[in-house]
C-alpha positions as CSV (number, residue, x, y, z in Angstrom):
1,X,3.0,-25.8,-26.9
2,X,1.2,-23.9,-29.6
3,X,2.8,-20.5,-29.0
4,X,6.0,-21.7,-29.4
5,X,5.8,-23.4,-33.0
6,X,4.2,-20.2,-33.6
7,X,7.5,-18.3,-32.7
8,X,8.5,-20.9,-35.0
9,X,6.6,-19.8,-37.8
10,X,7.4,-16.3,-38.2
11,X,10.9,-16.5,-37.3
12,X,10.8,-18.7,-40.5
13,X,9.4,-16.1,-41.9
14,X,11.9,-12.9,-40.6
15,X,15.2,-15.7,-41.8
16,X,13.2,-16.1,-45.3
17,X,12.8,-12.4,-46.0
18,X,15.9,-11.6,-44.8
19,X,17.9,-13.8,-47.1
20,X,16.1,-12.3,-49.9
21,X,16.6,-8.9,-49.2
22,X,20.4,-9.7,-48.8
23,X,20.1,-11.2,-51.9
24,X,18.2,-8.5,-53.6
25,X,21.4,-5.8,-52.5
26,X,23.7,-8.4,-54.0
27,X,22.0,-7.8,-57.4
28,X,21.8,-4.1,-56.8
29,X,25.4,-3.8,-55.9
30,X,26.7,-5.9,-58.9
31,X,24.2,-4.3,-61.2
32,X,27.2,-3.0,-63.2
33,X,29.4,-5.9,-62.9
34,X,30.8,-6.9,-66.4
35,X,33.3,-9.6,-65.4
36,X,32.9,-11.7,-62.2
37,X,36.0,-12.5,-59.7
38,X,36.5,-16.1,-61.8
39,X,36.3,-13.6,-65.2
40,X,33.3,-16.2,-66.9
41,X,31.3,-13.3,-68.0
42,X,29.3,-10.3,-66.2
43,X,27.6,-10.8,-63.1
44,X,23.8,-13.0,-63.1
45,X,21.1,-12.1,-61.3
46,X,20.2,-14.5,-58.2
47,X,16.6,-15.3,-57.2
48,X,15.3,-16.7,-54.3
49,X,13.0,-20.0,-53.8
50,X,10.8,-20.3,-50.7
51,X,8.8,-23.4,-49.8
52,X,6.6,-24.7,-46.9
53,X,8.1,-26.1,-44.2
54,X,6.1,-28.7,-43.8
55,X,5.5,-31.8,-46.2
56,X,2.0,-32.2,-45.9
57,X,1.2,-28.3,-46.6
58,X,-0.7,-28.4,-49.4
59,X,-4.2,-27.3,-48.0
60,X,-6.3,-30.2,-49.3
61,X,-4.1,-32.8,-47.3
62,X,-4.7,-30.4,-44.3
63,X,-8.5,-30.3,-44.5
64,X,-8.1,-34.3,-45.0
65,X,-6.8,-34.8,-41.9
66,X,-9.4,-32.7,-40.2
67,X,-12.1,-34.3,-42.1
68,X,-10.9,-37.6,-40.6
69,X,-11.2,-37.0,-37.1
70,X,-13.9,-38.5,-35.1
71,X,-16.2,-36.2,-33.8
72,X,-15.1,-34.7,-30.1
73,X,-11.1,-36.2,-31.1
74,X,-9.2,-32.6,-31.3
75,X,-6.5,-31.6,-33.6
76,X,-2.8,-31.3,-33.4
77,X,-1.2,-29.9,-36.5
78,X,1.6,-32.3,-37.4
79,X,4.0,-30.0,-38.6
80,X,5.4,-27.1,-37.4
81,X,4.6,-25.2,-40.9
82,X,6.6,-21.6,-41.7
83,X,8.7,-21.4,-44.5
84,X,12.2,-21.9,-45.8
85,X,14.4,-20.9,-48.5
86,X,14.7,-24.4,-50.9
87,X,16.9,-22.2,-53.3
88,X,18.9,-19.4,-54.3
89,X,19.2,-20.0,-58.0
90,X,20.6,-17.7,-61.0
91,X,18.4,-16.1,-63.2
92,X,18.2,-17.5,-66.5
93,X,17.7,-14.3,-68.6
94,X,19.7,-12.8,-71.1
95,X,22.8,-10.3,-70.5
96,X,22.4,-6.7,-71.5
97,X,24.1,-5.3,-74.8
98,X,26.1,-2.3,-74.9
99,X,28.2,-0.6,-77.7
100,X,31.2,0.6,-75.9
101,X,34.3,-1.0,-78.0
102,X,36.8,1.0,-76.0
103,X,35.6,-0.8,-73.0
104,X,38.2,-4.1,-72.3
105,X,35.5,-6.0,-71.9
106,X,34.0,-5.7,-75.4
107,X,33.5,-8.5,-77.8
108,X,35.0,-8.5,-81.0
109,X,32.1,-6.5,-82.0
110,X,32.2,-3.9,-79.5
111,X,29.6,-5.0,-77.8
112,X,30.0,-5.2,-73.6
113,X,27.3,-7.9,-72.0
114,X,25.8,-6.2,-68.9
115,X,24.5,-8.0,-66.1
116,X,21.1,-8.8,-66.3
117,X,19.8,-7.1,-63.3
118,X,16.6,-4.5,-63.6
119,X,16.7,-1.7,-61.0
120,X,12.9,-1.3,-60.7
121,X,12.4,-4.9,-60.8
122,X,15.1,-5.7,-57.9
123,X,12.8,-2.3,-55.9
124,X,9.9,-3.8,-56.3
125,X,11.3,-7.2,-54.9
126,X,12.4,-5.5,-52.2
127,X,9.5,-3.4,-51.5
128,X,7.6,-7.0,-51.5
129,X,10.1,-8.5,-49.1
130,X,10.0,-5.2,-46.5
131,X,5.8,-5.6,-46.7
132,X,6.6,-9.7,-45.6
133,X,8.6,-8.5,-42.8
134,X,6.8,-5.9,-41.0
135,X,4.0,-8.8,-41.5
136,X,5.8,-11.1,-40.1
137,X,6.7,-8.2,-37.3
138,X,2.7,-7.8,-36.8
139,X,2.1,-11.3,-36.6
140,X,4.6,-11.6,-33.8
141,X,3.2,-8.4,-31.9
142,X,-0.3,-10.3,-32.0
143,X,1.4,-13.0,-30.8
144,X,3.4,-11.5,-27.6
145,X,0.2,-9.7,-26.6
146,X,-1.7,-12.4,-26.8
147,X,0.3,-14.3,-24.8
148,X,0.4,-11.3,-22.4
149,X,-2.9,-11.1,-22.1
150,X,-3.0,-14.9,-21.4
151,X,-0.5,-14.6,-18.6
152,X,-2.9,-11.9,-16.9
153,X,-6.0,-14.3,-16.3
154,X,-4.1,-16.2,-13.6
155,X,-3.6,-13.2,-11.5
């Protein structure tokens, strides 16, 4: 039933953004973390990696398939589609440098490497992954009235 790999869909999309803004506070609460629990260094920034769900998502293979049909044959999507997370990577970027040689985490220069986290930039990420929630919220609201509204024709 169509509705259902809907549901599908954007509870794909409330797991995604979720994970993302966990990860997002991770990187805000370690944002002054100089030496990690195994001691290799201060704390790297994580990132998140979505992808399609499906593996035929790439829109041209899409409009292939529908191109292909006879005329009056209908369409099933294949797939179910939404997204998942295909990674949760480190960020490759360069630590911070700090002149603090009373700190016990100084190099013999005196210099403490900081974690490589940016406030605004982990904000803005989150700000992005609130706005891709409460659309994934809409989308469901669309969804459960349309389905409502669909229930009321039979009475």
């Amino acid at each position: 039933m169509a509705f259902v790999s809907s549901i599908d869909v954007i509870g794909s999309g409330f797991t995604a953004q979720q994970l993302r803004l966990d990860v997002i506070s991770e990187n805000i609460v370690n944002m002054n973390t100089t030496r990690t629990e195994n001691g290799e260094g201060p704390y790297r920034r994580k990132v998140v990696t979505f992808q399609a769900a499906d593996s035929n998502g790439r829109f041209r293979n899409v409009l292939a398939r529908r191109a292909s049909l006879t005329q009056g044959a209908s369409w099933v999507p294949q797939d179910k589609g939404g997204v998942i997370v295909s990674a949760v990577g480190e960020d490759p970027s360069d630590f911070k440098l700090k002149y603090d040689p009373e700190d016990p985490d100084a190099n013999e220069d005196g210099y403490v490497e900081l974690p490589n986290v940016d406030l605004v930039k982990e904000i803005t990420d989150g700000m992005a992954a609130s706005q891709a929630f409460s659309a994934n919220i809409t989308a469901f609201n669309l969804l459960k009235n349309l389905i409502s509204k669909g229930l009321e024709i039979g009475k």
